[in-house]
LOLUM-8694 format. One record per atom (N, C-alpha, C): x, y, z; residue in one letter. Coordinates in steps of 0.05 Angstrom, whole numbers, plus 5000, padded with zeros to 4 digits. Layout:
# LOLUM-8694
XYZa/...
# end
This chain:
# LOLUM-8694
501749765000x/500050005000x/501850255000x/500750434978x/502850684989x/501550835002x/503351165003x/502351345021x/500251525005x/499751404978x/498251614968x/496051424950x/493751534953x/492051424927x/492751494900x/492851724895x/492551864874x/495552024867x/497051994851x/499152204843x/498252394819x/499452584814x/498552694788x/501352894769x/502252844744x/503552794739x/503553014712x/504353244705x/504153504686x/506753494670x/505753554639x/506853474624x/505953624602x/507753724575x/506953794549x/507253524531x/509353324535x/509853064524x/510053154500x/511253254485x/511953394455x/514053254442x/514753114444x/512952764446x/514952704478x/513052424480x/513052234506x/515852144497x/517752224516x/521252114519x/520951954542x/523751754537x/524751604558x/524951724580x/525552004581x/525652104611x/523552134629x/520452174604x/518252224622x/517251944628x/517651714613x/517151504618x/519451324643x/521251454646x/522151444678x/521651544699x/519751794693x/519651854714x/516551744721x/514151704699x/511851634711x/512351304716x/514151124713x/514550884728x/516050974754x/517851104765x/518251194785x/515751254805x/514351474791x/510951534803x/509651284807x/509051174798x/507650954790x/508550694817x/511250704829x/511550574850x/511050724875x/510450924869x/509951074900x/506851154905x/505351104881x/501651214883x/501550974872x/498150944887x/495750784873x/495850824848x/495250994838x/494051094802x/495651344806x/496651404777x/497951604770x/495451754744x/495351914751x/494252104735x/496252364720x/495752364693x/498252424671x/496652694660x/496252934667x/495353154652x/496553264629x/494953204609x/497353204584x/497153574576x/499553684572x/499054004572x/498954174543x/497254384549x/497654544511x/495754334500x/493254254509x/491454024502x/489354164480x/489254394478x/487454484462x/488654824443x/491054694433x/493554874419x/492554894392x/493054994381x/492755024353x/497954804346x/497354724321x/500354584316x/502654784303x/504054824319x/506654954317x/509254784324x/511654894316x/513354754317x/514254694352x/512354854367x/514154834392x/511354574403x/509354574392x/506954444403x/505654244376x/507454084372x/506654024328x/504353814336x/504653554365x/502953404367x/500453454394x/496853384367x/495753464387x/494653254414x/493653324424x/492553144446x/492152774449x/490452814417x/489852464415x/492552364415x/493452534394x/496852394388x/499552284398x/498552554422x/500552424450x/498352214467x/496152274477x/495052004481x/496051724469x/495951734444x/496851554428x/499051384436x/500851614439x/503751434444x/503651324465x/501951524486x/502051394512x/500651094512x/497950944495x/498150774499x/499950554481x/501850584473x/503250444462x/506150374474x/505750584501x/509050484512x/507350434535x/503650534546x/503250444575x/501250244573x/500749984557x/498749904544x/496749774571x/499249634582x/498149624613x/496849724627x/498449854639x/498150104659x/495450204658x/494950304622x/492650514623x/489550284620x/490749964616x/487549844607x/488649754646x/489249784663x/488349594687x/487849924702x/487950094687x/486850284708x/488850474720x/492350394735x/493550544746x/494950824731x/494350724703x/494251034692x/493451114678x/490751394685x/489051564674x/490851804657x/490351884634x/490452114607x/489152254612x/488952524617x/488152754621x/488552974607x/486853134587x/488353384571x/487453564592x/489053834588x/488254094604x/490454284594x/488054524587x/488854764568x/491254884570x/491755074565x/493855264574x/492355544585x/492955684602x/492055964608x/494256114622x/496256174592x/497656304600x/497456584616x/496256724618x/496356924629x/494356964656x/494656674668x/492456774697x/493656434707x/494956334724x/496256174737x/493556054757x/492356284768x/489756244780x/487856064759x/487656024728x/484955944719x/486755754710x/488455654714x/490855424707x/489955214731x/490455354749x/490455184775x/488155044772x/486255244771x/483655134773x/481654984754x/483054864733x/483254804713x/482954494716x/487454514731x/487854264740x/486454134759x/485754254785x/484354164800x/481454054801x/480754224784x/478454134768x/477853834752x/479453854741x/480553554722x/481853344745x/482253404764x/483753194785x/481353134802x/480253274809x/477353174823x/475453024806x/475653034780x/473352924776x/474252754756x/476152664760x/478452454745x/477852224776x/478452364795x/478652174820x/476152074830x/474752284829x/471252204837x/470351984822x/470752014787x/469651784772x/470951564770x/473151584784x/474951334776x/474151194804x/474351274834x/473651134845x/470351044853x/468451214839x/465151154835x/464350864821x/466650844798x/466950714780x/468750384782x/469350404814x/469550174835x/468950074843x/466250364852x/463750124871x/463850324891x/465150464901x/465750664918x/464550884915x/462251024931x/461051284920x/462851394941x/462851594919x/464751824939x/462652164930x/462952294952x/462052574942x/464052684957x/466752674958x/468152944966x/470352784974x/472853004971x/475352854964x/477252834999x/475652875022x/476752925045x/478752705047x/477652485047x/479552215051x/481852115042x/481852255007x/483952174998x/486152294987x/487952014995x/490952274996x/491652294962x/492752544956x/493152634929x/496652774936x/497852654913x/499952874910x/501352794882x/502853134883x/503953244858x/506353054854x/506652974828x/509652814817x/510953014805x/513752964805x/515853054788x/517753144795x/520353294777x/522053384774x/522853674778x/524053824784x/524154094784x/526454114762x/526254154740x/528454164718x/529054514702x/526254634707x/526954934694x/525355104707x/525355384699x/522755464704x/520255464698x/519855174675x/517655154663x/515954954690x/517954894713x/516854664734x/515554884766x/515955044758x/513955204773x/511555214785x/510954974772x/508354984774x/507954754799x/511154674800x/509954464830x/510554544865x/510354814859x/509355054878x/506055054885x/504355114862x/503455234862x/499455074872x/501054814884x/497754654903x/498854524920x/498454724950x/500454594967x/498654444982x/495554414971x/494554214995x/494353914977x/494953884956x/496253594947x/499953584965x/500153304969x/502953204975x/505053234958x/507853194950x/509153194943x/510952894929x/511452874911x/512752574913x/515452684891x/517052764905x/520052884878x/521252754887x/522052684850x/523752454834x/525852534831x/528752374830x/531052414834x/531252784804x/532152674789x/531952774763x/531052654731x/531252844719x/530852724686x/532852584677x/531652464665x/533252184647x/535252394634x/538252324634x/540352404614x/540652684614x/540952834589x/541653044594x/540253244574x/537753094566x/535753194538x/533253214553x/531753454520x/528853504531x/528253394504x/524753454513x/522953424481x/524153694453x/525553924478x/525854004449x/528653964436x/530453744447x/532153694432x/531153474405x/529553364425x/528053124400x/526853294375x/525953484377x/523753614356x/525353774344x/527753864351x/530054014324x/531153764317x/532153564330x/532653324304x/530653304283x/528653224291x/525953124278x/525453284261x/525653604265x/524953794240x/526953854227x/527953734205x/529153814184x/528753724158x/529853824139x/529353674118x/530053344111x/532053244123x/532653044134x/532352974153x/529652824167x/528552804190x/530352584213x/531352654231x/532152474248x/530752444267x/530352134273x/528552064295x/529351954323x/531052094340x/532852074371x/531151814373x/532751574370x/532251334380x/532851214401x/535751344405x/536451284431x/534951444459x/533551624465x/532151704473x/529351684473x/527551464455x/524551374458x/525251204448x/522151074471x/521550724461x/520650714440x/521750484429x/521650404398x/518450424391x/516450464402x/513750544394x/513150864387x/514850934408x/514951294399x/515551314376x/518351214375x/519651254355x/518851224320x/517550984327x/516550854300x/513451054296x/512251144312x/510051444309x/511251634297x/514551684306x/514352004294x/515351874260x/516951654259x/517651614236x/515351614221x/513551464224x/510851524204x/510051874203x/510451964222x/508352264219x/510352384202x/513352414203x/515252494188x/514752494158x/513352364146x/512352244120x/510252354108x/507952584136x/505852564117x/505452904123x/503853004102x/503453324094x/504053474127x/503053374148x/502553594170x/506153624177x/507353414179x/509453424175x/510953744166x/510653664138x/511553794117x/510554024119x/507854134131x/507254404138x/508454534165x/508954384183x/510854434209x/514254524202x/514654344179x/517954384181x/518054664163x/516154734146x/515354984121x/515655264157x/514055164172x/513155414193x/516255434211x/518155084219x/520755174229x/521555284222x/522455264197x/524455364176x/524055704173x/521655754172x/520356054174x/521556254201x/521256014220x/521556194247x/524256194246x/526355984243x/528555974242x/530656144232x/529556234213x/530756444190x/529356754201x/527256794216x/525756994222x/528257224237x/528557094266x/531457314269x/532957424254x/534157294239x/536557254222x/535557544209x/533357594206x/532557814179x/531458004198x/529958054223x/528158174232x/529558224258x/531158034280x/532158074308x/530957904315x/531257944354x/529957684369x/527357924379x/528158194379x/525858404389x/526858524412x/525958744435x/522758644434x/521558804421x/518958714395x/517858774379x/514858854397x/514259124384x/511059234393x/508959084370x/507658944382x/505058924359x/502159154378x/500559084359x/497259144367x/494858874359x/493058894366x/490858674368x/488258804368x/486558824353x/483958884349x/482058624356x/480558664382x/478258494394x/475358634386x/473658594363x/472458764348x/470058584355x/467458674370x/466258504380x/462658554359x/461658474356x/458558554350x/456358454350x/454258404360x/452558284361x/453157994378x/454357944388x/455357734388x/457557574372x/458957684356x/460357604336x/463457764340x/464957594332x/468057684333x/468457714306x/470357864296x/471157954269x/475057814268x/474257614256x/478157534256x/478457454225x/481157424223x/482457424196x/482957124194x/483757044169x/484756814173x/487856854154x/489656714174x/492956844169x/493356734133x/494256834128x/494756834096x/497756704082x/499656694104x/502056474103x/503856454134x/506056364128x/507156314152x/507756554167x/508756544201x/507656314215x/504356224209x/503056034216x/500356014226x/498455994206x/499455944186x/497855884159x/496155814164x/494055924159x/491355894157x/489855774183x/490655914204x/488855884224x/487956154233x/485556194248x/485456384257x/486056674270x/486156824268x/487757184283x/486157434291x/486957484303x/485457774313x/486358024290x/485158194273x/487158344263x/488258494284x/490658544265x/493658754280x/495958634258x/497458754276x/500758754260x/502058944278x/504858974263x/507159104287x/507159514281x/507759564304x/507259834306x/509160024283x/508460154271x/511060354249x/511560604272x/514660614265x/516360784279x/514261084286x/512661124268x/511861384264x/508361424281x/507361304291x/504661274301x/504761114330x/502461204338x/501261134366x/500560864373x/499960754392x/499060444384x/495060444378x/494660674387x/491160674394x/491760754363x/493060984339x/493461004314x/494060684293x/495060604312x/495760324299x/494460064296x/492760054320x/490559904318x/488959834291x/487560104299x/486160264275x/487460234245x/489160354242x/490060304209x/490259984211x/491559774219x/491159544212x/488559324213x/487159514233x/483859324228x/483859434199x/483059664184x/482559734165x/483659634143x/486359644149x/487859434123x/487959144124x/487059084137x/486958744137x/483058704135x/482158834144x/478958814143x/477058924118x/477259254123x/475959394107x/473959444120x/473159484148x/471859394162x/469359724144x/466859594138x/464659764131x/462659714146x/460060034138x/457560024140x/455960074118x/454460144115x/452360194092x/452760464078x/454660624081x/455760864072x/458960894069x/460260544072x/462960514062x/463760494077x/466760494066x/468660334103x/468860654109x/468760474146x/468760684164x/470960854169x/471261084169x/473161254180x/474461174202x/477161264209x/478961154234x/477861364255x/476061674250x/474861784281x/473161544295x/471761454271x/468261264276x/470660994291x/472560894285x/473160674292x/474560804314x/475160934320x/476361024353x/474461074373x/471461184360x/469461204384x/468060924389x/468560754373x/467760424391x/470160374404x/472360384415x/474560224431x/473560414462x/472860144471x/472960174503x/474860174518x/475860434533x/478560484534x/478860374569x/477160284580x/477760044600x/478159794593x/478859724569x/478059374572x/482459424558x/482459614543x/485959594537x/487159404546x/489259234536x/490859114553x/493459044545x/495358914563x/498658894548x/499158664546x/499158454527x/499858124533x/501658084528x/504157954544x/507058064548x/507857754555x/506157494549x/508857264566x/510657224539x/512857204554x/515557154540x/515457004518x/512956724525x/512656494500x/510156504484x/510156794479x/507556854463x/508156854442x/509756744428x/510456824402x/513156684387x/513256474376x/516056374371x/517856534352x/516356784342x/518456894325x/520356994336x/520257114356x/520957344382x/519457414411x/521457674421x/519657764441x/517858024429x/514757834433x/513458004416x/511358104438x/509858424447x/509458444467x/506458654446x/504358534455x/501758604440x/499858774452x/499658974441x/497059174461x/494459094447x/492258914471x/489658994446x/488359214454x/486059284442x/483959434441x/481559354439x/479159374459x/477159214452x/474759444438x/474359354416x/472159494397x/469359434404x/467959524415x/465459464423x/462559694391x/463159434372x/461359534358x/458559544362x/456159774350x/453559834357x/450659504347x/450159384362x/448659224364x/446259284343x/447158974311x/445059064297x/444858824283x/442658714276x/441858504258x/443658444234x/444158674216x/446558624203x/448758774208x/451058564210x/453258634215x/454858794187x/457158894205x/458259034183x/460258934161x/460958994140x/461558864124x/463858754116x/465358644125x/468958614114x/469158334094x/472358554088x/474258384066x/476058254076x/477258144071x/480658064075x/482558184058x/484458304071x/486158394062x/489158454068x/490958544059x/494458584061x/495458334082x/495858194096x/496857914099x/494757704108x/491657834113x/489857684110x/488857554081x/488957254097x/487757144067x/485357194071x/483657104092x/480157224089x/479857384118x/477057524112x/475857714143x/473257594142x/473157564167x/469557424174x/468357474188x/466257464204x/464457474231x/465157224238x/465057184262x/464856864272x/462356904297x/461656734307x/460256744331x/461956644354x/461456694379x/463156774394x/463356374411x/461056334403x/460655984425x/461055784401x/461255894377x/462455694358x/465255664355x/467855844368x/469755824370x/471755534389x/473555514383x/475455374401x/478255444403x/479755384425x/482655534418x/484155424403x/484455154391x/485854994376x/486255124344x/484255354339x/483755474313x/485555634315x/486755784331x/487556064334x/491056064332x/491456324327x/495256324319x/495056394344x/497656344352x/499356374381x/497356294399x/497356614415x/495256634441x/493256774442x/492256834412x/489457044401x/487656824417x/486856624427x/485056504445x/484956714463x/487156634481x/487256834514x/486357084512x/487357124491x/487157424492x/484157474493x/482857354470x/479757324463x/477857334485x/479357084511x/478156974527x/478457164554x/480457384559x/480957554574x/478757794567x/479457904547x/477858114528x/475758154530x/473957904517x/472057904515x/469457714534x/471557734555x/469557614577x/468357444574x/469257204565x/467756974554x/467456784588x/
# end
């Protein structure tokens, strides 16, 4: 018997390495059931995040085939929220209660409330990305010596992205391994290494920053107004209009000219003037979205603006245009974050008070 029922175990798994697979058999002898929160579960695919959720599920059951059919270890996705550590927490804990409630209901055991049982955090303290096993001090603790060797996932994923794909064998079980070799082969692939190769060369021509952008949160009726990106990064997923600030203008000036050039944003008497588009921005809702990993081009540090357009049956009219491939209305509960470039989710989801 151990000292714990329940361990729980945080992870991006970009992909599942020998090291994380030492450390949840490590876990795994010190808890009942390990519970595995897989992280960035609802990302849109970039080179720092290329596999999504099922996919690392995937691997997981192919190196835990066991483990996960007798029960001692549960798969868990849970979002990212980068910019509020509070709706993170509560996120996880969220997903850990009711991971534990159904798993032990689903025993024979009704449980309504988690008093009885002991829970604690697994892992490593390896960077500052492990911070986070601060941050629930009424779960236990169970820290593991260290990480396997002297590699992460992102040494695996600059082998893996090149034009000559190498697949770190000596570092994953031959099931991992033989996954990425297949994915290496097929288009998503080939659109991931198109977006490395982009970012890779991006400094080289532009700096590391730090670069000013702007962000237009253009709201109406219920409806959000976003672009869809027109090439790399982020080809063809979703965006807020904006772009980066010119030497010569304001950022509330800047806003503005780039909703217009990426939108065209109109009414029934033509596109609107930049006075008309400065008296919708609600100059309380402003904000600065500043984490460091917002952005793999650089340090890119984004002011939005939230546009609170006039409530009307029909909406107003846009184009796509200058690095938008299209401009649309969307509705605001038909969205998900997996659509969106970078962190235009959060932002969305801060903004616009969803």
């Amino acid at each position: 018997m151990s000292n714990y029922h329940y361990g729980v175990f945080i992870g991006r798994f970009q992909p599942l390495h020998a090291g994380h697979e030492m450390v949840i058999r490590a876990a795994l002898e010190k808890v009942d059931t390990l519970i595995v929160l897989i992280g960035s579960a609802a990302q849109a695919r970039d080179p720092r995040n290329p596999f999504t959720y099922g996919e690392r599920a995937d691997m997981f059951a192919r190196v835990f085939k066991h483990e996960l059919a007798t029960g001692r270890l549960i798969l868990k996705p849970v979002a990212d929220h980068p910019y509020s550590d509070t709706a993170w927490c509560a996120a996880v804990q969220r997903v850990v209660n009711e991971t534990v409630l159904d798993h032990y209901n689903n025993g024979g055991v009704r449980l309504h409330g988690l008093q009885d049982i002991r829970i604690a955090l697994a892992g490593y303290g390896k960077d500052r990305t492990s911070y986070y096993l601060k941050l629930f001090p009424e779960w236990g603790n169970v820290q593991l010596a260290s990480q396997y060797g002297t590699f992460s996932s992102t040494d695996v994923r600059k082998q893996l992205f090149q034009r000559i794909p190498v697949v770190a064998q000596s570092v994953l079980s031959p099931e991992v391994a033989d996954w990425l070799s297949a994915f290496s082969l097929g288009e998503t692939f080939r659109a991931l290494l198109e977006e490395a190769e982009y970012l890779e060369a991006y400094p080289k021509e532009w700096g590391r920053g730090p670069f000013v952008t702007v962000d237009a949160v253009v709201i109406q009726s219920g409806n959000i107004l976003l672009v869809e990106r027109g090439r790399a990064p982020g080809k063809g997923l979703l965006a807020l209009p904006g772009g980066f600030l010119d030497p010569s203008e304001s950022i509330r000036d800047a806003v503005i000219r780039e909703l217009k050039e990426e939108t065209a944003i109109s009414d029934h008497k033509g596109e609107i003037p930049p006075a008309m588009l400065a008296s919708f921005i609600d100059g309380t809702k402003t904000r600065v979205f500043d984490h460091p990993d917002r952005s793999l081009r650089g340090r890119i540090i984004t002011h939005a603006f939230l546009f609170r357009l006039p409530e009307r049956r029909e909406l107003f009219s846009v184009t796509g245009g200058d690095d938008a491939r299209a401009a649309n209305w969307y509705r605001l509960g038909d969205l998900s974050p997996e659509q969106f470039f970078e962190d235009h989710w959060s932002i969305i989801d801060l903004m616009a008070d969803l």
